[in-house]
VMD Tcl script that builds the backbone (N, CA, C; Angstrom):
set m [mol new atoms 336]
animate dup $m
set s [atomselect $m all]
$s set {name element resname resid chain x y z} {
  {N N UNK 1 A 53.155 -33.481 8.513}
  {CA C UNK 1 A 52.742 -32.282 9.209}
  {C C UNK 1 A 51.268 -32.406 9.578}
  {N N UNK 2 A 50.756 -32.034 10.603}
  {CA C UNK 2 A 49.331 -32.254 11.358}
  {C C UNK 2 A 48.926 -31.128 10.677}
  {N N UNK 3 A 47.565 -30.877 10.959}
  {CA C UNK 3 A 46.529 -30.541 10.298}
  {C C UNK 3 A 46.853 -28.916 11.534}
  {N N UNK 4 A 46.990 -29.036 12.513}
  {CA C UNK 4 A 47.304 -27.635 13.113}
  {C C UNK 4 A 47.996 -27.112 13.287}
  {N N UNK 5 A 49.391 -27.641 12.660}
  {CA C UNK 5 A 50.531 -26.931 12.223}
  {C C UNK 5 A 50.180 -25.870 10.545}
  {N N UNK 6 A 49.373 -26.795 10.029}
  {CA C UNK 6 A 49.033 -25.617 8.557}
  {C C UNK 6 A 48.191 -24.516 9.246}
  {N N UNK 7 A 47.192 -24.573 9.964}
  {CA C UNK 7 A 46.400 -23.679 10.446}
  {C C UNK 7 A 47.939 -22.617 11.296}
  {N N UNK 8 A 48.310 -22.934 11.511}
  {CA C UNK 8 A 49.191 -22.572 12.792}
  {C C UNK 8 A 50.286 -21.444 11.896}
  {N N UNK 9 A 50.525 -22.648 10.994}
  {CA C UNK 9 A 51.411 -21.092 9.537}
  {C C UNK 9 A 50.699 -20.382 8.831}
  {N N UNK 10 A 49.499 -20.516 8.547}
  {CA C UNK 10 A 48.638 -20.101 8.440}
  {C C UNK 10 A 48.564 -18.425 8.893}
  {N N UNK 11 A 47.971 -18.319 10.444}
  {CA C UNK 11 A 47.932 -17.651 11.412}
  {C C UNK 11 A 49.028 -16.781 11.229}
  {N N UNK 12 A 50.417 -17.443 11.372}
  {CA C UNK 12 A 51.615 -16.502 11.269}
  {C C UNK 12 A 51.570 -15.832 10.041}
  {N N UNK 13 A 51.632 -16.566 8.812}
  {CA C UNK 13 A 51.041 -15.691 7.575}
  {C C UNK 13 A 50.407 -14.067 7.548}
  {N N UNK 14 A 49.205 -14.364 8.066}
  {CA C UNK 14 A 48.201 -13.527 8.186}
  {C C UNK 14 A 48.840 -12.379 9.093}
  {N N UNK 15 A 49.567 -12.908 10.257}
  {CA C UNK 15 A 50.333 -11.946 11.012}
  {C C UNK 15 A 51.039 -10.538 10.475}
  {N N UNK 16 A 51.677 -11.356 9.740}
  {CA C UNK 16 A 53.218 -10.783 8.949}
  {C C UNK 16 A 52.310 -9.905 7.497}
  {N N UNK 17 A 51.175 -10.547 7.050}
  {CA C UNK 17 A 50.711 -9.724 6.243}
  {C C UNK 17 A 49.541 -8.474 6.743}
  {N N UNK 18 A 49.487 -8.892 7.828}
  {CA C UNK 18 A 48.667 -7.569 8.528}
  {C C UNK 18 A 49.243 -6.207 9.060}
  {N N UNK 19 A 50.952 -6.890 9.105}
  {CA C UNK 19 A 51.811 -6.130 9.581}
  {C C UNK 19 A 52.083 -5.261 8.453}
  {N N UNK 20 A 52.321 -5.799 7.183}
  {CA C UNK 20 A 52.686 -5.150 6.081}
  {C C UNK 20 A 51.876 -4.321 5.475}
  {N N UNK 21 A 50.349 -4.111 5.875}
  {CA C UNK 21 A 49.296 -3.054 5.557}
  {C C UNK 21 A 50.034 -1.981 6.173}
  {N N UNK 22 A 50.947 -2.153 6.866}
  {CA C UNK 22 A 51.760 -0.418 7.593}
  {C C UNK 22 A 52.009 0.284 6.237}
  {N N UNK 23 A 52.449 -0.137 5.618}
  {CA C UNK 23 A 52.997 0.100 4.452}
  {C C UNK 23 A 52.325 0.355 2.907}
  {N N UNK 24 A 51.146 0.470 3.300}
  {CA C UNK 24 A 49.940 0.766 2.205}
  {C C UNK 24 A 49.507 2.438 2.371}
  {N N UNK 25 A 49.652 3.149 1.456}
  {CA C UNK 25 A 49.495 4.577 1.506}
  {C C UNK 25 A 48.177 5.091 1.653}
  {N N UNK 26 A 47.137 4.477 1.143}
  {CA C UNK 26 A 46.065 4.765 0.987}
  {C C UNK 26 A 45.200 4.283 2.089}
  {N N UNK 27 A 45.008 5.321 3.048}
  {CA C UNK 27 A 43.929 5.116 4.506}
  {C C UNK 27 A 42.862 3.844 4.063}
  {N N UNK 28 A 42.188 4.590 3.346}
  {CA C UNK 28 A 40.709 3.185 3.238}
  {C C UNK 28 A 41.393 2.247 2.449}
  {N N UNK 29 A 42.083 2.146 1.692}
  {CA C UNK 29 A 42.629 0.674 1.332}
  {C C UNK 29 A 43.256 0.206 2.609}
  {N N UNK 30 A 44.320 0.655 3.061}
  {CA C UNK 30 A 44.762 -0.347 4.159}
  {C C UNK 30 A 44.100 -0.600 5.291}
  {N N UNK 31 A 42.945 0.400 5.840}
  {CA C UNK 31 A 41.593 -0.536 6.538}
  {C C UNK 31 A 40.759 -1.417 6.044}
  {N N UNK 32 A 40.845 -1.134 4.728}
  {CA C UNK 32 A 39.889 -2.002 4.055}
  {C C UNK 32 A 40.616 -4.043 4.422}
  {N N UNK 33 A 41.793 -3.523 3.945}
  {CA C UNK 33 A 42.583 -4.942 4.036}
  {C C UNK 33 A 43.120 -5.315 5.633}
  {N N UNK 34 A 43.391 -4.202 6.126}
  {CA C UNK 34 A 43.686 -4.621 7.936}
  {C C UNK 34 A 42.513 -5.402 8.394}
  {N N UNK 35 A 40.884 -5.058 7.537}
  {CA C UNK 35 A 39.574 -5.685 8.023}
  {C C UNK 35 A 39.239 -6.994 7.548}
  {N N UNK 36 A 39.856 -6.962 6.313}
  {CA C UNK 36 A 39.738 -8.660 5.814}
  {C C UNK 36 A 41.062 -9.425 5.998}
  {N N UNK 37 A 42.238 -8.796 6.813}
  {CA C UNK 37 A 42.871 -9.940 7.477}
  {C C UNK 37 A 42.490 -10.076 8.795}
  {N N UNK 38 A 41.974 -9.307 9.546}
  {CA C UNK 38 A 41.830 -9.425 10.870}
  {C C UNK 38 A 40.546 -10.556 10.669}
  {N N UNK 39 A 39.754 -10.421 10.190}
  {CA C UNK 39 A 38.457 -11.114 9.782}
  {C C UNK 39 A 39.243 -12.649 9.447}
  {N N UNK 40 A 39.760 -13.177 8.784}
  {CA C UNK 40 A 40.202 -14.380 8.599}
  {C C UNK 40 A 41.500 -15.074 9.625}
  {N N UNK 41 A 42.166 -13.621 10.251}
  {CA C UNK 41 A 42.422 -14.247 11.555}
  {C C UNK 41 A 41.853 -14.791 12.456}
  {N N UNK 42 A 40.245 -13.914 12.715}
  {CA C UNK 42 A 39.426 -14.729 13.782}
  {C C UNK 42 A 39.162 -15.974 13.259}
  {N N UNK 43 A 38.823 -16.221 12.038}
  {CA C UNK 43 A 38.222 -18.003 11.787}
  {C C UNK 43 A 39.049 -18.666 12.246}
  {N N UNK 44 A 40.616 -18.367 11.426}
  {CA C UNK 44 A 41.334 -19.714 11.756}
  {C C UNK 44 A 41.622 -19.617 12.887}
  {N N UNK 45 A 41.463 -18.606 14.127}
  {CA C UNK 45 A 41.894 -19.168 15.016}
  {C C UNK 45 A 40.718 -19.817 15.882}
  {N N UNK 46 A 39.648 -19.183 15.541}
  {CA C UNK 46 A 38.003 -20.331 16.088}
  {C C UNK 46 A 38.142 -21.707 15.332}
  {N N UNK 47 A 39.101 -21.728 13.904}
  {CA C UNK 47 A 38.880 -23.127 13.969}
  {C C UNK 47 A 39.732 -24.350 14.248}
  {N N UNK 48 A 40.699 -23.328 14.358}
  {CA C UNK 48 A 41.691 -24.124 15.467}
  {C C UNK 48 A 41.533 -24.380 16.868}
  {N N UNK 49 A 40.771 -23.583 17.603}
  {CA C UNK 49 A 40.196 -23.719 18.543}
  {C C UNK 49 A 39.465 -24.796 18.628}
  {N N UNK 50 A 38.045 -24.897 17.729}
  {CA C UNK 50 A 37.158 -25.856 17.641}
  {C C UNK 50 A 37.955 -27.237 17.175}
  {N N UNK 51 A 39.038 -27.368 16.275}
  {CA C UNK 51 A 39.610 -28.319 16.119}
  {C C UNK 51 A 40.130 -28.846 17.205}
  {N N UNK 52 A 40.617 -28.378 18.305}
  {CA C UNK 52 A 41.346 -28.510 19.187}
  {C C UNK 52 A 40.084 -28.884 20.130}
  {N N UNK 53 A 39.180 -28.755 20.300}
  {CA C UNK 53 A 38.391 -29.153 21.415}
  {C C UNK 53 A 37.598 -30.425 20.898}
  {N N UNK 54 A 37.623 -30.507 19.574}
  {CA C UNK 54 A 36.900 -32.123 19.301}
  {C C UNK 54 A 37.749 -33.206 19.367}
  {N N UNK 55 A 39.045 -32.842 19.460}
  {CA C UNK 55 A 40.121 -33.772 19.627}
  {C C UNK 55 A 40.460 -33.896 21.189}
  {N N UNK 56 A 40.101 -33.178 21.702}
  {CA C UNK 56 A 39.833 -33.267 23.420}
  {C C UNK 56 A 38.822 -34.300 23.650}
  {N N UNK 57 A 37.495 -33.527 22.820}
  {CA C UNK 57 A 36.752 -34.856 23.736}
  {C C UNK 57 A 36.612 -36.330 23.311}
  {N N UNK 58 A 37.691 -36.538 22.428}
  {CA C UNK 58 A 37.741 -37.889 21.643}
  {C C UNK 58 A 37.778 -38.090 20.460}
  {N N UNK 59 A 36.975 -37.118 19.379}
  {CA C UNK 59 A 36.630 -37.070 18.092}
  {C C UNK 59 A 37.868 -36.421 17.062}
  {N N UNK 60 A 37.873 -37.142 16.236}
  {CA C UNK 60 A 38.378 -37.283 15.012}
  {C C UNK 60 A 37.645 -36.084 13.773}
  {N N UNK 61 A 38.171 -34.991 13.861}
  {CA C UNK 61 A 37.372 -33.550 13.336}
  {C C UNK 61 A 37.538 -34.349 11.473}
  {N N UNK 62 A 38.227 -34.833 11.254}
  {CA C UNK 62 A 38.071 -35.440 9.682}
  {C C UNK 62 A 37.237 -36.501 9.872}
  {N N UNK 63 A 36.892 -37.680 10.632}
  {CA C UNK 63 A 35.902 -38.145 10.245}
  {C C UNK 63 A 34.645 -37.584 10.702}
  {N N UNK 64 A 34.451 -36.925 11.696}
  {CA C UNK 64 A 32.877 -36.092 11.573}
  {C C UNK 64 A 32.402 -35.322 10.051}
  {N N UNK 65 A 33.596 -34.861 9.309}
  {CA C UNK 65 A 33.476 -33.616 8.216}
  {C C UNK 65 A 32.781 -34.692 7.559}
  {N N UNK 66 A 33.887 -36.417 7.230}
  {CA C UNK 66 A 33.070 -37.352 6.296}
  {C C UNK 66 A 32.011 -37.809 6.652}
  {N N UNK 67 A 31.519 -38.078 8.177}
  {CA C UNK 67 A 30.346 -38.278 8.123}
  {C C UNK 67 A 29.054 -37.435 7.922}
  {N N UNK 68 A 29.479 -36.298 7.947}
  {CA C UNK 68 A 28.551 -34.849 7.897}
  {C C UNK 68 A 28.382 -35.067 6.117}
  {N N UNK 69 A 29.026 -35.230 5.314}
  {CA C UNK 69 A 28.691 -35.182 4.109}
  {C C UNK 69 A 27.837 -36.579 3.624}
  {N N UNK 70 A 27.635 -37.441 4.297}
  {CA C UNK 70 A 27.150 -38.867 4.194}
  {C C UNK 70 A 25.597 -38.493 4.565}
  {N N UNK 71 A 24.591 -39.216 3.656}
  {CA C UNK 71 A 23.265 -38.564 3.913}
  {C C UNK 71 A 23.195 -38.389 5.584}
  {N N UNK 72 A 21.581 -38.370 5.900}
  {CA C UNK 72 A 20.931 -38.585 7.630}
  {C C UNK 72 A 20.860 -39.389 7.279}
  {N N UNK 73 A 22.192 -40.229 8.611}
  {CA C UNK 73 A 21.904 -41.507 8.725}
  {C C UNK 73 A 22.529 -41.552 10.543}
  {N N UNK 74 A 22.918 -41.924 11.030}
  {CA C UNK 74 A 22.962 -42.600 12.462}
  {C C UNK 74 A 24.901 -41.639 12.272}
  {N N UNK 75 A 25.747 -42.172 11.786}
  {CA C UNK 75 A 26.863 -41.418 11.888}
  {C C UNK 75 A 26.809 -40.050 11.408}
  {N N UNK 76 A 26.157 -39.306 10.756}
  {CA C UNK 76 A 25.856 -37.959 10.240}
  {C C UNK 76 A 24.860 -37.625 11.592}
  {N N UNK 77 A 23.941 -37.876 12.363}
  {CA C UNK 77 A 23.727 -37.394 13.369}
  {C C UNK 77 A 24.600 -37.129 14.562}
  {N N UNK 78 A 25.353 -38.334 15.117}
  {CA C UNK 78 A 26.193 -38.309 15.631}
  {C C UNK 78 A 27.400 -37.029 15.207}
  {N N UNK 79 A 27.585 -37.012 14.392}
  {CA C UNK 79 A 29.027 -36.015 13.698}
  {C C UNK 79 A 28.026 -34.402 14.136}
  {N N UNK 80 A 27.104 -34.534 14.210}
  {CA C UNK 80 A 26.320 -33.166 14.270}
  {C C UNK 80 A 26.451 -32.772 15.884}
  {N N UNK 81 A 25.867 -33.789 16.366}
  {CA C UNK 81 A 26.012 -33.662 17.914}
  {C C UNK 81 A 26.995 -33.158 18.484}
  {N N UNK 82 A 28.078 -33.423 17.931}
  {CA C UNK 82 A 29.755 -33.396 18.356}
  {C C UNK 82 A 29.994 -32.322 18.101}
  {N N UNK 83 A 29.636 -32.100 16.968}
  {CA C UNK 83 A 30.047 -30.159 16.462}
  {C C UNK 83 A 29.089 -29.736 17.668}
  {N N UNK 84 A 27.651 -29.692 18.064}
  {CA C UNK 84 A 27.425 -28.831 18.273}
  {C C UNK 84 A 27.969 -28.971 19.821}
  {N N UNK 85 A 28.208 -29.829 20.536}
  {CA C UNK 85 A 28.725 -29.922 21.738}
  {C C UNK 85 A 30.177 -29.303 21.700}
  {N N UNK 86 A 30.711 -29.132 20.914}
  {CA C UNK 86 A 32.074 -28.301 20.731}
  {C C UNK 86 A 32.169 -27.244 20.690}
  {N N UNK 87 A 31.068 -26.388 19.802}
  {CA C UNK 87 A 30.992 -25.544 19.015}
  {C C UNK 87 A 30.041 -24.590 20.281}
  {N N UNK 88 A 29.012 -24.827 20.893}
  {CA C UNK 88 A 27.946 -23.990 21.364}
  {C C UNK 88 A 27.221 -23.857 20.189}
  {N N UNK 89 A 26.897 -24.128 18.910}
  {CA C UNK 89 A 25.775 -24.097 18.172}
  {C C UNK 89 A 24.692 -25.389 17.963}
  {N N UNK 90 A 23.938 -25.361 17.723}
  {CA C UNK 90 A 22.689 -25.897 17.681}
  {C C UNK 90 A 23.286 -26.900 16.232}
  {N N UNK 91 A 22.929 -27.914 16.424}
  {CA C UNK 91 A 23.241 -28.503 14.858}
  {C C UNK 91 A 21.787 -28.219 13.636}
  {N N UNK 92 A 21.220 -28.380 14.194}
  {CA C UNK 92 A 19.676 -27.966 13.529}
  {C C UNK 92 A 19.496 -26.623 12.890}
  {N N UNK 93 A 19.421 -25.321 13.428}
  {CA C UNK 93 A 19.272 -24.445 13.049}
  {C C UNK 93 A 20.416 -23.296 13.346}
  {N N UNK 94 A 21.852 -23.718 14.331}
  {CA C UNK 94 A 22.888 -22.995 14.022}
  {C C UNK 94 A 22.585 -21.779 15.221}
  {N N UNK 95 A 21.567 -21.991 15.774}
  {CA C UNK 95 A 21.423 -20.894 16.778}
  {C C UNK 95 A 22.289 -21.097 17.821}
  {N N UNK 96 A 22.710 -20.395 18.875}
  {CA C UNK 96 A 23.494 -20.555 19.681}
  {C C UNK 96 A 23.019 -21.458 20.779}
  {N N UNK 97 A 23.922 -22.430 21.177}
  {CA C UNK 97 A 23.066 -23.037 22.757}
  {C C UNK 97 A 23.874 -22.579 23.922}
  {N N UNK 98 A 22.913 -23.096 25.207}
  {CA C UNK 98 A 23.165 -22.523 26.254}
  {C C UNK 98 A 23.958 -24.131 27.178}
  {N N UNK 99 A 25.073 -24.059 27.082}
  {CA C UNK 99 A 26.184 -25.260 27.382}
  {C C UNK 99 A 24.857 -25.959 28.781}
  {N N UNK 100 A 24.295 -25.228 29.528}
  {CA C UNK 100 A 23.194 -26.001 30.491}
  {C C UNK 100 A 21.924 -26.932 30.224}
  {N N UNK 101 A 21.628 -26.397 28.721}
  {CA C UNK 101 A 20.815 -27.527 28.216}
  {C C UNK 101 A 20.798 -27.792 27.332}
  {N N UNK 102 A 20.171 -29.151 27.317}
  {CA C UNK 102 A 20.400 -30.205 26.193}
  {C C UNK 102 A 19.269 -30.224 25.520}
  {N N UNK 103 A 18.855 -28.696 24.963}
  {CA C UNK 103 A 17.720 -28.953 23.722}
  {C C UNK 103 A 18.936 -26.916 23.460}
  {N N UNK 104 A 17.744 -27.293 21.620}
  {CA C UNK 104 A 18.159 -25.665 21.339}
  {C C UNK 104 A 16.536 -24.733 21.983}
  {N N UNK 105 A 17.177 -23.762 22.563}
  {CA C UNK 105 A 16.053 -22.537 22.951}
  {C C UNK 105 A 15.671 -22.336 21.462}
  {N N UNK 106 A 15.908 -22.124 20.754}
  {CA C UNK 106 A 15.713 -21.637 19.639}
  {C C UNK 106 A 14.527 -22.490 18.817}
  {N N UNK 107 A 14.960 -23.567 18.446}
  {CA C UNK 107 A 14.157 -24.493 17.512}
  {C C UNK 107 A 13.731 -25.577 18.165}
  {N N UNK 108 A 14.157 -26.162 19.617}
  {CA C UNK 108 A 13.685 -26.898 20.178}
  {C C UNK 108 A 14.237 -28.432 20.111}
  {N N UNK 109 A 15.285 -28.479 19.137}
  {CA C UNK 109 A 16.017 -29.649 18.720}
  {C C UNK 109 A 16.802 -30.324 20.205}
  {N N UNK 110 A 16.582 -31.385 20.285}
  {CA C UNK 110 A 17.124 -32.279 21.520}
  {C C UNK 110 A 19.146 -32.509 21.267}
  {N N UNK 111 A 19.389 -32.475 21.869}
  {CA C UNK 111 A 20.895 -32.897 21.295}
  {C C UNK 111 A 21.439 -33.663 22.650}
  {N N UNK 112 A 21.919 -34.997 22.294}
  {CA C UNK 112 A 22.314 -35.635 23.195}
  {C C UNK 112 A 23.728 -36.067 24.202}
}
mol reanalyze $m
mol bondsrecalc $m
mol representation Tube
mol addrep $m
């Protein structure tokens, strides 16, 4: 089974249990929990998303994770770049970039 088929049951999971807050008597409890499934619906589906677009542009989303944990070295930069070219974030400081240029507004970091 691929790695976006678990995300994918996942998702349906979360579905079927968001559905079942119908069924919770207590107003602020079942917003409380309609808010922390809806909330973990958006990740997995941004990170299925983002999974899905590093595998578009070539990259292997498990070996960037291993090279991201490997000190700064030449493949841990690289693995950064890739997220942030996927992602719209800055690898440096996580600020948002602007897909038109190739530095962050923010911190000034070059990304290639």
């Amino acid at each position: 089974m691929s790695e976006s088929a678990s995300v994918d049951e996942f998702i349906r999971h979360m579905q079927a249990e968001l559905d079942a807050c119908e069924d919770i008597v207590d107003k602020v409890e079942r917003e409380k929990r309609q808010w922390q499934i809806e909330s973990s619906l958006l990740m997995a589906i941004e990170f299925s998303d983002r999974f899905k677009e590093l595998a578009k542009l070539g990259q292997n989303p498990i070996k960037i994770v291993e090279a991201l944990k490997m000190q700064d070295g030449g493949d841990s930069k690289i693995a950064k770049q890739v997220i942030a070219m996927a992602s719209g974030m800055c690898p440096s400081c996580g600020a948002p970039m602007d897909s038109d240029l190739s530095f962050c507004p923010s911190c000034g970091d070059y990304v290639e």
